[in-house]
Structures are given as structure tokens and as C-alpha cells.
TIPAMAR-791037 format. One record per residue (C-alpha): residue in one letter; x, y, z. Coordinates in pm, whole numbers, padded with zeros to 5 digits, always signed. Layout:
AXYZ
...
// end
This chain:
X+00815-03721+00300
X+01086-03491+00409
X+01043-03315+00710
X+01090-02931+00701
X+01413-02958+00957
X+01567-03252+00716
X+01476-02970+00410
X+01644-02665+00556
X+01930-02905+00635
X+02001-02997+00312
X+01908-02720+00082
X+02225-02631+00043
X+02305-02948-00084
X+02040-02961-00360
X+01926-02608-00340
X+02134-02490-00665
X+02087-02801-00853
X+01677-02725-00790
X+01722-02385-00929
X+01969-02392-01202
X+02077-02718-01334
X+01705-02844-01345
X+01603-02526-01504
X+01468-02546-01873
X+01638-02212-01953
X+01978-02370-01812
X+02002-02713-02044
X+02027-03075-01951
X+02224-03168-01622
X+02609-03184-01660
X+02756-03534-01668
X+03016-03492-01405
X+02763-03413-01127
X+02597-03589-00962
X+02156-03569-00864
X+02126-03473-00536
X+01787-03693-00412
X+01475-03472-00487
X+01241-03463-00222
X+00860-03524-00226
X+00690-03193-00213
X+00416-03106-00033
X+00281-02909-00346
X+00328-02904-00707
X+00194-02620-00881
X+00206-02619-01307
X-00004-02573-01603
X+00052-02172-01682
X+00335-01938-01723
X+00536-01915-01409
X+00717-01542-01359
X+00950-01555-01119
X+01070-01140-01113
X+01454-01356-01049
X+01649-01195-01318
X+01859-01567-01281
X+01564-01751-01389
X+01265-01494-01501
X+01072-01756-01674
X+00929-02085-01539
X+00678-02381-01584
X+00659-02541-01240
X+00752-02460-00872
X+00746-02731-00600
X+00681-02606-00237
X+00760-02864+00062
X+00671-02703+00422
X+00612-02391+00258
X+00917-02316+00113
X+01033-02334-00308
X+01215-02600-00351
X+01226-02621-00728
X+01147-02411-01019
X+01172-02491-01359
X+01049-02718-01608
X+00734-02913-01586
X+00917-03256-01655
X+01172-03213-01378
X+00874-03106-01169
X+00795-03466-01182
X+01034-03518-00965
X+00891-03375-00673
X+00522-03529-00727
X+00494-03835-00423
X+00170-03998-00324
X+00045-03688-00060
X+00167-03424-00262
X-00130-03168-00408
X-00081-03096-00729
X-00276-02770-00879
X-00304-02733-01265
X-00317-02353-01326
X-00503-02485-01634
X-00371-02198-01862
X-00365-01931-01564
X-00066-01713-01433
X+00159-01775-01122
X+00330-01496-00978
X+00542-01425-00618
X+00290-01293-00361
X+00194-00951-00465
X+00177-00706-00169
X+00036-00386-00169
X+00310-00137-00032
X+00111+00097+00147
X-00256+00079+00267
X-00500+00069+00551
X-00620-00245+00655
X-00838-00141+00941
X-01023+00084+00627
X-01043-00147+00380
X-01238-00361+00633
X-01404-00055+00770
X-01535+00012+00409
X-01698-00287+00390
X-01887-00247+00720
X-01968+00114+00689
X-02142+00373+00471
X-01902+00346+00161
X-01939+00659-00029
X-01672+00537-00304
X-01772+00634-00649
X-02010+00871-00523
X-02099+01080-00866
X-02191+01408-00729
X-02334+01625-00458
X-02728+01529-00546
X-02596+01149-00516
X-02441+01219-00186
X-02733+01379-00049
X-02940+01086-00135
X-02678+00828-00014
X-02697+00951+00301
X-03103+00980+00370
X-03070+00629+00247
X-02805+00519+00491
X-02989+00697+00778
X-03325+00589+00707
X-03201+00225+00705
X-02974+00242+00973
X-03095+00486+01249
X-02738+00521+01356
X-02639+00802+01686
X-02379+00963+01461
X-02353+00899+01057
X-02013+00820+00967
X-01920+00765+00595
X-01591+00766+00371
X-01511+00742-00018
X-01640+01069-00174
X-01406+01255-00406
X-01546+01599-00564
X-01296+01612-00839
X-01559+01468-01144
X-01855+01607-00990
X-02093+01796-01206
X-02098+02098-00874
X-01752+02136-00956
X-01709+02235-00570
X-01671+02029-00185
X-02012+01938-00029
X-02107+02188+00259
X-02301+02133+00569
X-02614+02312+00416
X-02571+02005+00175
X-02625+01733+00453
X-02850+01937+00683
X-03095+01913+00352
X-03112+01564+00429
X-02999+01473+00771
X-03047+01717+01040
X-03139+01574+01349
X-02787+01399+01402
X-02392+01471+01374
X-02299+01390+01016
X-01920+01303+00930
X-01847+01192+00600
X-01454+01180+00505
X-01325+01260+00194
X-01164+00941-00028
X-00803+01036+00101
X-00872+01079+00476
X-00737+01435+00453
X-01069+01628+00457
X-01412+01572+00622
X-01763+01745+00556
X-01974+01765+00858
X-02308+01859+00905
X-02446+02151+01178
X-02525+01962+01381
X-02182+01793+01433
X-02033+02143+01431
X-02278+02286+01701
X-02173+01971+01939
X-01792+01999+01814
X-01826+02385+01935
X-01735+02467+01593
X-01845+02807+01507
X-01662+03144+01278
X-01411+03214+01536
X-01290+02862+01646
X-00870+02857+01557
X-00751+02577+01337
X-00475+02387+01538
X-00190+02354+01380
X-00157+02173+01048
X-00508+02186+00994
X-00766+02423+00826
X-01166+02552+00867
X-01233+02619+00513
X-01494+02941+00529
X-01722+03106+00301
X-01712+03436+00187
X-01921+03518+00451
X-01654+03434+00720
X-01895+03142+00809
X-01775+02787+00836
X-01891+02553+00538
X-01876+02242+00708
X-01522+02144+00564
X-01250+02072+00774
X-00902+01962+00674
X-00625+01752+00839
X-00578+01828+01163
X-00883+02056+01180
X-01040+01712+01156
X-00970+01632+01501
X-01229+01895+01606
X-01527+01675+01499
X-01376+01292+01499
X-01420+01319+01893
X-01779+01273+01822
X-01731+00919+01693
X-01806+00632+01911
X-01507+00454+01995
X-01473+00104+01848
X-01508-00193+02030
X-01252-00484+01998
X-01502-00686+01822
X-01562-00402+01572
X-01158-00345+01547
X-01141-00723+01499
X-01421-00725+01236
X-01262-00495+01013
X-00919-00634+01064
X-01060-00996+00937
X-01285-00832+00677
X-01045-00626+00536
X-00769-00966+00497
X-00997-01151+00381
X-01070-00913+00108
X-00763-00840-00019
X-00637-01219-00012
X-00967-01262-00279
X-00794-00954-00479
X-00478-01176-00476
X-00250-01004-00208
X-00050-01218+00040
X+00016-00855+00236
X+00009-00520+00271
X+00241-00292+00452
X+00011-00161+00658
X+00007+00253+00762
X-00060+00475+01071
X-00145+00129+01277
X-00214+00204+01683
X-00047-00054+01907
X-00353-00182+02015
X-00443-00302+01655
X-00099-00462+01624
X-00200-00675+01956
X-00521-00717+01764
X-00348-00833+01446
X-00110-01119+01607
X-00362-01264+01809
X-00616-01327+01482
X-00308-01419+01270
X-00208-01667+01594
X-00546-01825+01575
X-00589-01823+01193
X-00778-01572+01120
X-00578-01334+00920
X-00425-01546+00691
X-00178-01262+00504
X+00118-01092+00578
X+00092-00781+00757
X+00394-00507+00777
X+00322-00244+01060
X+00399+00144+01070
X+00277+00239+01389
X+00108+00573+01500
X+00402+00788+01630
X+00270+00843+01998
X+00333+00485+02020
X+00714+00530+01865
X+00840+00498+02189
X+00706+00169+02304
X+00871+00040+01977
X+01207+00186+02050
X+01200-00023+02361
X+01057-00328+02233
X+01230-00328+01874
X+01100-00538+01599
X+00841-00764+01700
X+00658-01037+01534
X+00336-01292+01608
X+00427-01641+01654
X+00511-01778+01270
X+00616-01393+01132
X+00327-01302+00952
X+00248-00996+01130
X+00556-00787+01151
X+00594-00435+01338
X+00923-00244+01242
X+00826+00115+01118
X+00658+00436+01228
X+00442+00655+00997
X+00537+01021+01032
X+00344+01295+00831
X+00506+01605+00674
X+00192+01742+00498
X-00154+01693+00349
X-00331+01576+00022
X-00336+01728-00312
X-00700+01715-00397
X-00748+01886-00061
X-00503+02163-00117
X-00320+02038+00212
X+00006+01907+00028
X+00284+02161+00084
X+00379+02297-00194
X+00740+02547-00298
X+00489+02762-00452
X+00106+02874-00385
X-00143+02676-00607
X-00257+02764-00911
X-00590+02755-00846
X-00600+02885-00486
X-00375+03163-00277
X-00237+02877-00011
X+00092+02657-00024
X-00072+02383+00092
X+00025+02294+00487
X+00297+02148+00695
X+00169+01885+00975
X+00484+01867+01168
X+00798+02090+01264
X+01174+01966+01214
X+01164+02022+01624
X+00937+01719+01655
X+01055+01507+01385
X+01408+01518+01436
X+01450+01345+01748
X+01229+01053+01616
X+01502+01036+01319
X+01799+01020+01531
X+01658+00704+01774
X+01513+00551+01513
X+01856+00554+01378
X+01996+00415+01663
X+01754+00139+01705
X+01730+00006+01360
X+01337+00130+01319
X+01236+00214+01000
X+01081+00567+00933
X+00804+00574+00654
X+00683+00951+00606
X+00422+01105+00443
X+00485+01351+00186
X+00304+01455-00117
X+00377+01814-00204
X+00687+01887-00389
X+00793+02103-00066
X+00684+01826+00157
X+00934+01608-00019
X+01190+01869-00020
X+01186+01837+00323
X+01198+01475+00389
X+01469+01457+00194
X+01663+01794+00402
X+01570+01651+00723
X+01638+01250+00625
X+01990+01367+00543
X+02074+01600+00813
X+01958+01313+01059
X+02221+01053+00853
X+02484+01322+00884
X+02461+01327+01242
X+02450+00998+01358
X+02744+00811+01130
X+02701+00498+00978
X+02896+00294+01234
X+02671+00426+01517
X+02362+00285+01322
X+02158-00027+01402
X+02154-00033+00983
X+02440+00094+00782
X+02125+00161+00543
X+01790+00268+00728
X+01574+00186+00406
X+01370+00507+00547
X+01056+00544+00294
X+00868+00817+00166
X+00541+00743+00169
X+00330+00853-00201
X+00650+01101-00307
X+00378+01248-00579
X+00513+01590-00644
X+00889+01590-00661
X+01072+01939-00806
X+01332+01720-01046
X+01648+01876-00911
X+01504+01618-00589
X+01475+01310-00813
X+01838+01223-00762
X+01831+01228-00456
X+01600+00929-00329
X+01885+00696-00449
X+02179+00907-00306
X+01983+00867+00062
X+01875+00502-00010
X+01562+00632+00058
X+01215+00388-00126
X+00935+00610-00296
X+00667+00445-00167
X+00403+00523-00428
X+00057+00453-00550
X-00011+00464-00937
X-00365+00471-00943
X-00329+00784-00806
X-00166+00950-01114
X-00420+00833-01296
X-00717+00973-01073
X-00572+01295-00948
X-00370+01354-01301
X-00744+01488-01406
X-00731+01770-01138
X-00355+01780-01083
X-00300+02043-01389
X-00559+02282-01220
X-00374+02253-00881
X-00026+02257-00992
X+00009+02408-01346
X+00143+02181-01619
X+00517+02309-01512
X+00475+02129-01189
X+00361+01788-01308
X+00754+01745-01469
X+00814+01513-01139
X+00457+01436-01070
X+00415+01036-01004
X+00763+01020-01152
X+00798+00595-01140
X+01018+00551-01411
X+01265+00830-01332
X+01291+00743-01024
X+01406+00383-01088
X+01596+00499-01350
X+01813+00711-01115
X+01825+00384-00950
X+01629+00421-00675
X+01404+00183-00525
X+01014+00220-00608
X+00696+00018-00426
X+00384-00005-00538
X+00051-00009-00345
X-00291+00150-00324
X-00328+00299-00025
X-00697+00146+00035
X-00930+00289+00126
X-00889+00589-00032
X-00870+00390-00369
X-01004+00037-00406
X-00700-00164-00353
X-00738-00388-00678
X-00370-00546-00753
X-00477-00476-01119
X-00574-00129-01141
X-00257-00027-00966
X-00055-00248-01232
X-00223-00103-01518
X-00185+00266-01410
X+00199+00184-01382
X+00246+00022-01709
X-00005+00233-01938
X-00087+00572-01728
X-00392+00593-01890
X-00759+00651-01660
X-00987+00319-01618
X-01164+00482-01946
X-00858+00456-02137
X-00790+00865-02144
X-00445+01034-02098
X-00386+01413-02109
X-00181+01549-02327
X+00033+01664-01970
X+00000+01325-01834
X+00361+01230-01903
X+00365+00884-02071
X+00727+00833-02028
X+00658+00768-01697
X+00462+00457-01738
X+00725+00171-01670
X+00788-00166-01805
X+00601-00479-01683
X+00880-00620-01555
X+00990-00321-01314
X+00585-00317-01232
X+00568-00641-01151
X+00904-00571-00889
X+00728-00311-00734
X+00456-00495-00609
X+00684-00807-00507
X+01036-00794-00483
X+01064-00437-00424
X+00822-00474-00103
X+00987-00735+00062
X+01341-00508+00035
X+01128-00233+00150
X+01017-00491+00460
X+01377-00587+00526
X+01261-00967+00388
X+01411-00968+00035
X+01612-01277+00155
X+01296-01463+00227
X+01035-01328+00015
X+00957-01083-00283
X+01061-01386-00604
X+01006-01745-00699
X+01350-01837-00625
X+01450-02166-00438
X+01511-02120-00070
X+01226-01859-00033
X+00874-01899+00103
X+00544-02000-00097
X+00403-01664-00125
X+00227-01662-00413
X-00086-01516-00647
X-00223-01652-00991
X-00418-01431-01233
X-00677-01562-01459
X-00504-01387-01749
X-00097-01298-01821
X-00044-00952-01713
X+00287-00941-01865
X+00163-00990-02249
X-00209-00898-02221
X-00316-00612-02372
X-00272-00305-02157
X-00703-00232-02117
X-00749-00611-02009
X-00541-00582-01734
X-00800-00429-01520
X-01025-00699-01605
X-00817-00974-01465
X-00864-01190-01147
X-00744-01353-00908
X-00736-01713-00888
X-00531-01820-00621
X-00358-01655-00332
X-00062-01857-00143
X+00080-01729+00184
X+00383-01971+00311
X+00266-02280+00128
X-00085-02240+00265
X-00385-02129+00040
X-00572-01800+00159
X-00762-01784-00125
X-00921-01963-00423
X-01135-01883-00658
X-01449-02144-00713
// end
């Protein structure tokens, strides 16, 4: 069998030949050239459709994978080839082999968090709350009740919980339960009374006490209000932060992602993350964007990596404003159903230094932004830091700077994004949650621009996909059906829901591979089925790309691949 050194030796060699001469779509081999000798693989992999999201070669029937990298794809018969006496050979038996789909923005510590902790996801109204939480606390006797996943938007109260809510229930103890999008918490009074939260306590910066008419403090408290109450959380120990961090991989490699590009990450999670990936157990890729207090210990380190590249930390997560269903995104006008503009969680003072070293350095920015002033601004202060430090005085000619969700965009902005270089790092199963509320919030004027996928690609700018779980559930599928049909998991669409924006399935299935790994800076090893690249790869139990749009959220995952290795498969 041919070692890996011998194969990255000679794939230039044979390489081409694999990918093109070999290829069903690309005929018979020419008579004047010679076969180059065809290895024995480590790993054969047939039996389904094979889509490759190469525009050279979209369309395949087998891939062979020798030390984790491609080294063929193309027709089952030339496949042959590559079969020896050790090679595994795995029959898709009718299945559908993609690259490795990677979710382009979520939280991994969360996702395993969820799992661990009171998950209030798909919580269907205030009464159900209540009784969620005198179950959790009657079970679990915990010192303070933490929770996360509610979202008021369908619930029959038509309003946020308040703390009179959870003091009907649990009294005795601090109560913190945060809304789905980690933008908003509900506490209960007893956490206020030991937060020192009372009618006249100032809202830092960025951050908001929501009151009653009454002047009295409901128990809601939004961005960085939150801060006020999170001090009463224990602190995690490392074997809880190491807990999540495996529960949460190993969950999304059984949804069918080989990564994630992971958001807000402290440095001491990072540590956290290349020591389990060093001993095995994370077994996908992970993309860092650190917490900005830790910005500058990345600015001296650079780019750094665990031993075999799967965990990778280049970026820092900035945040400009809040969330929509909050009222915290920072709007160009109030809302339309409340007298605010939403709120600003940073000044240009702070964030422009951070711009101009990561410049410097070659560290990517990834910012936060959700209200169409929010991304007005990223935009301003993105450009004004490109004017002043030139191109030749950049670690990157082209920063590949990222605006994290980029859901409210006024359309003279559209342009823009691809005039900066700058990826809209978005989530589609949020259109098709918050698209219900949105019109209340916004107006239907506003939503020209909302979740605007396919105009943004169409001005050529680059678009990922991702979920940003846990505040939704971080299912490959959902996300992919939300970009392709725009319709709710019922299979509703408003009449201002803007269809048009729904994109093909070949740009969807780019933004959750190929468009990623250009967004990670590892397009040239990862993101397609193309020879030369690494195994990273997912089958589905069902073809995504000719299903019927309402059985894509019904499909599986089979089989998840990270660098030749499996991570996942399904019994």
C-alpha cells in the first residue's frame, strides 16, 4: 500500500489523470497518454450519488481516499482500480455522499451545554414554562436554576415571561432562564434581590432593564444588562467545560457535520478543545473566534492549531448590536412595534483599534450584526479600517472579515459585502422562525433585505451557512431546507416572506461546504470532493438535491467522515 509521503509525492503525477481523465463525465482515456499506476486506497466509498459542489466535476459515482486524502473521483468501474486487499470498501447502498458539511457559525460549548442542562427549546408558552421549571427543580434540587431555549414569539401570552411568572413556581432560589438567542434572560426575585437588582439600578452600556408601567423591574434583562445576574452562576469546572465540549461534537458529527466554526470561544476552551481533539475525543473540525479580551493573546501568538489541524484558532468575535426578537438589534429607524432603535454594544473607539491590528496580523474579524443599522456600521467601520491600513501593509491583501447573521440589510448596503470582500455569515432557519414576528418588528418595508441569501450571492458576494446552535437546533437539514424553500417546518410562507430569496440547491449546498472552508482560509484543502483534498465527508439517507423540498427535513445522516476517519455512523 502506498504510504501517505510516497502519495503526496506523486499526486502530481497522477493527480489530474484521477480527476479528469478517469472521470465518467470526461470519456475514455486518450490513447497518447499514458496510466499513471493507481494506488491501493485505504477506502473506497460507492453505491449512491456522489456531489462533489466542483463545478469541474459536479457529479460522481465513487471517491477513493488513501491516508485521508481523495485520490480519485469518478466512475464506479475506474474505482476498481483503487480496491487492494486492506482497503474498506462502504456501499452507500442507494444513500448520498457529500463534502463535509460544516455549520458556519454556532456554539459548541451550548450545543453540549443543552444537552446537559435544563433545555427549554420548544417551550410552547408561559403555563409550559412554569411547569418546566417546578419539574426541573423538583428533580434536580440545584443552588441556582439555570435554563436556555425559550422563545415567546408563538406563545399563546403573546408577551416575555416575568419574574412574578417563576416566583409562582420557584421561589426559594435564583432562577435564570435565557432566552433561545442568548440576548435576553428572565430571572426570578430572588436572583434580582442577590444581583442587587432593584427600580433604580442603571443598565450598563449596551444593555437594558425592561420595566413595567409601574417603573418596577419585570425580571427581563437584555444583553449586557445580562451581566448583572450571570455572576450568580457557578463557574464551570474543566470537567463540566470538557463535558459539553465532547457532548456537543459528538452530537453534531451524528447530525452529519465534520465542523463548525465555532463563536465567542474563551482561550481557555480553545486549550480545552486541542487537548480532547489531541487525545481523540473531539473527532470534528473546530474553527475558533475567540472572546475579544483574549484578542490580544492572539495577536501575539497568531494562528494556532492542535497537533493534526483539526482545531484551528484564527478569528475574534466582535459584537455591534443585539437580537431582533429581543428588540436589541440596532435598527436606522425605531421599531414598529416599540419606541426604541434597538441598541449598539460597542463604540467605533473600541472597535477600531482591534480592526487595524487585526489587519496587520492577518486575524480574521467575524462581527455580529443583525439590525440593518448594525450592518450599516460594520460595513462604515470595515472600510474605513481597509482605507487606512493599505493593502501592501496587510498580513492578507483580502482579510475575508465576516459578518456574522447580516439579517437586516437596507438594500442600498447589499452591494457592498462583495465590494469589501466581506462573507455574510448567515443562518436560514432563522428567516424562517423570526420571518413570523419580523413584520411586527420591522414593517413589511424593512424585510426588502431581510435574510437576503440570494441577493447577496448574486451581487457576488460570498454567503455561509450555519445554525448558530443553541439558539436553534443545529440540524444540517433544517438549515438546507429554509435556504432552498423559505417556507416554516409546517410548510407556511407569508405573503412578505420574500420567496425570491430562497436559493438554488447547488449554491445551498456551497454554503455549507465550500463556502466555509473559504470563509476558514482552507478552500485549498477542504470545502469539495476534488482530488488532492481531505476526506471530509457526510452521507444523507435521502438526495437533498432532487428530493422534494418538505422531505428534506426528514433526512439523516448516515455517515460522517473527518480526514479519512469515520466520526460517525449510523447503525
Amino acid at each position: 500500500m502506498l504510504s501517505l509521503n510516497k502519495f503526496v509525492a506523486c499526486a502530481a503525477l497522477w493527480g489530474a489523470v484521477s480527476n479528469t481523465v478517469f472521470s465518467q463525465d470526461e470519456g475514455t482515456q486518450p490513447t497518447d497518454q499514458p496510466l499513471s499506476p493507481s494506488p491501493v486506497a485505504d477506502m473506497v466509498i460507492w453505491g449512491g450519488p456522489v456531489y462533489t459542489a466542483d463545478d469541474s466535476n459536479p457529479k460522481a459515482e465513487a471517491i477513493a481516499i488513501e491516508g485521508g486524502i481523495i485520490v480519485f473521483v469518478g466512475s464506479r468501474q475506474d474505482a476498481e482500480r483503487y480496491v487492494g486487499d486492506d482497503t474498506t470498501i462502504l456501499s452507500l447502498d442507494g444513500a448520498a455522499l457529500f463534502p463535509g458539511f460544516v455549520d458556519g457559525h454556532a456554539h459548541l460549548h451550548g450545543i453540549g451545554e443543552r444537552e446537559l442542562t435544563l433545555n427549554l427549546e420548544g417551550t410552547p408558552s408561559i403555563s409550559a414554562l412554569k411547569e418546566t421549571v417546578a419539574l426541573w427543580r423538583a428533580n434536580e434540587q440545584p443552588a441556582v436554576l439555570v435554563g436556555r431555549g425559550w422563545i415567546e414569539t408563538h406563545w399563546p401570552e403573546g408577551r416575555f415571561p416575568t419574574r412574578w411568572d417563576i416566583d409562582a413556581v420557584v421561589a426559594d432560589i435564583p432562577v435564570i432562564l435565557a432566552r433561545a438567542d442568548g440576548h435576553a434572560i428572565v430571572i426570578n426575585s430572588k436572583a434580582m434581590e442577590l444581583a442587587g437588582i432593584s427600580g433604580d439600578t442603571t443598565a450598563p452600556y449596551g444593555g437594558e432593564i425592561i420595566k413595567n408601567a409601574l417603573g418596577e423591574p419585570t425580571g427581563m434583562l437584555v444583553d449586557a444588562a445580562m451581566s448583572l445576574a450571570t455572576q450568580l452562576i457557578p463557574a464551570d469546572t474543566q470537567d463540566d467545560i470538557d463535558r459539553a465540549l465532547v457532548t456537543g461534537a459528538n452530537v453534531y458529527a451524528r447530525y452529519g457535520w465534520t465542523g463548525l466554526h465555532n463563536m465567542s470561544v474563551p482561550l481557555s476552551r480553545v486549550d480545552a478543545l486541542e487537548r480532547l481533539a489531541d487525545a481523540g475525543d473531539v473527532k470534528i473540525r473546530v474553527y475558533n473566534a475567540i472572546e475579544p479580551e483574549d484578542a490580544p493573546s492572539l495577536f501575539e501568538s497568531g494562528m494556532r492549531q492542535n497537533a493534526d489541524g483539526r482545531i484551528v484558532t484564527r478569528a475574534i468575535k466582535l459584537y455591534m448590536d443585539g437580537a431582533l426578537g429581543s428588540r436589541g438589534a440596532a435598527l436606522l429607524e425605531p421599531y414598529a412595534d416599540a419606541a426604541s432603535s434597538g441598541l449598539l454594544l460597542t463604540t467605533r473607539e473600541q472597535t477600531m483599534p482591534l480592526l487595524q491590528q487585526a489587519l496587520g496580523s492577518g486575524i480574521q474579524i467575524a462581527m455580529h450584526a443583525i439590525g440593518d443599522r448594525g450592518n450599516r456600521l460594520l460595513l462604515d467601520w470595515f472600510e474605513e479600517a481597509m482605507n487606512d491600513i493599505p493593502t501592501i501593509e496587510r498580513a492578507i491583501a483580502i482579510p475575508r472579515w465576516r459578518d456574522e447573521h447580516t439579517q437586516i440589510v437596507n438594500p442600498e448596503d447589499l452591494p457592498r459585502y462583495a465590494a469589501l470582500g466581506v462573507i455574510a455569515s448567515m443562518q436560514p432557519s432563522h428567516a424562517i422562525g423570526d420571518l413570523h414576528f419580523a413584520p411586527a418588528r420591522l414593517g413589511d418595508e424593512r424585510l426588502v433585505g431581510a435574510y437576503a441569501w440570494s441577493s447577496l450571492i448574486a451581487s457576488g458576494a460570498t454567503v455561509i451557512g450555519g445554525s448558530d446552535a443553541p439558539v436553534e437546533r443545529g440540524d444540517p437539514m433544517i438549515e438546507f431546507y429554509a435556504a432552498v424553500h423559505r417556507h416554516d417546518l409546517e410548510g407556511f410562507q407569508g405573503e412578505n416572506w420574500h420567496a425570491e430569496e430562497a436559493v438554488r440547491r447547488e449554491e445551498a449546498l456551497k454554503m455549507f461546504t465550500l463556502w466555509p472552508a473559504y470563509a476558514s482560509f482552507a478552500e485549498d484543502r477542504l470545502g469539495s470532493i476534488t482530488v488532492g483534498k481531505e476526506a471530509d465527508l457526510t452521507a444523507f439517507d435521502r438526495d437533498i438535491m432532487t428530493i422534494m423540498p418538505t422531505d428534506i427535513p426528514k433526512t439523516r445522516a448516515i455517515m460522517t467522515i473527518v480526514k479519512g476517519q469515520i466520526a460517525y455512523k449510523a447503525d
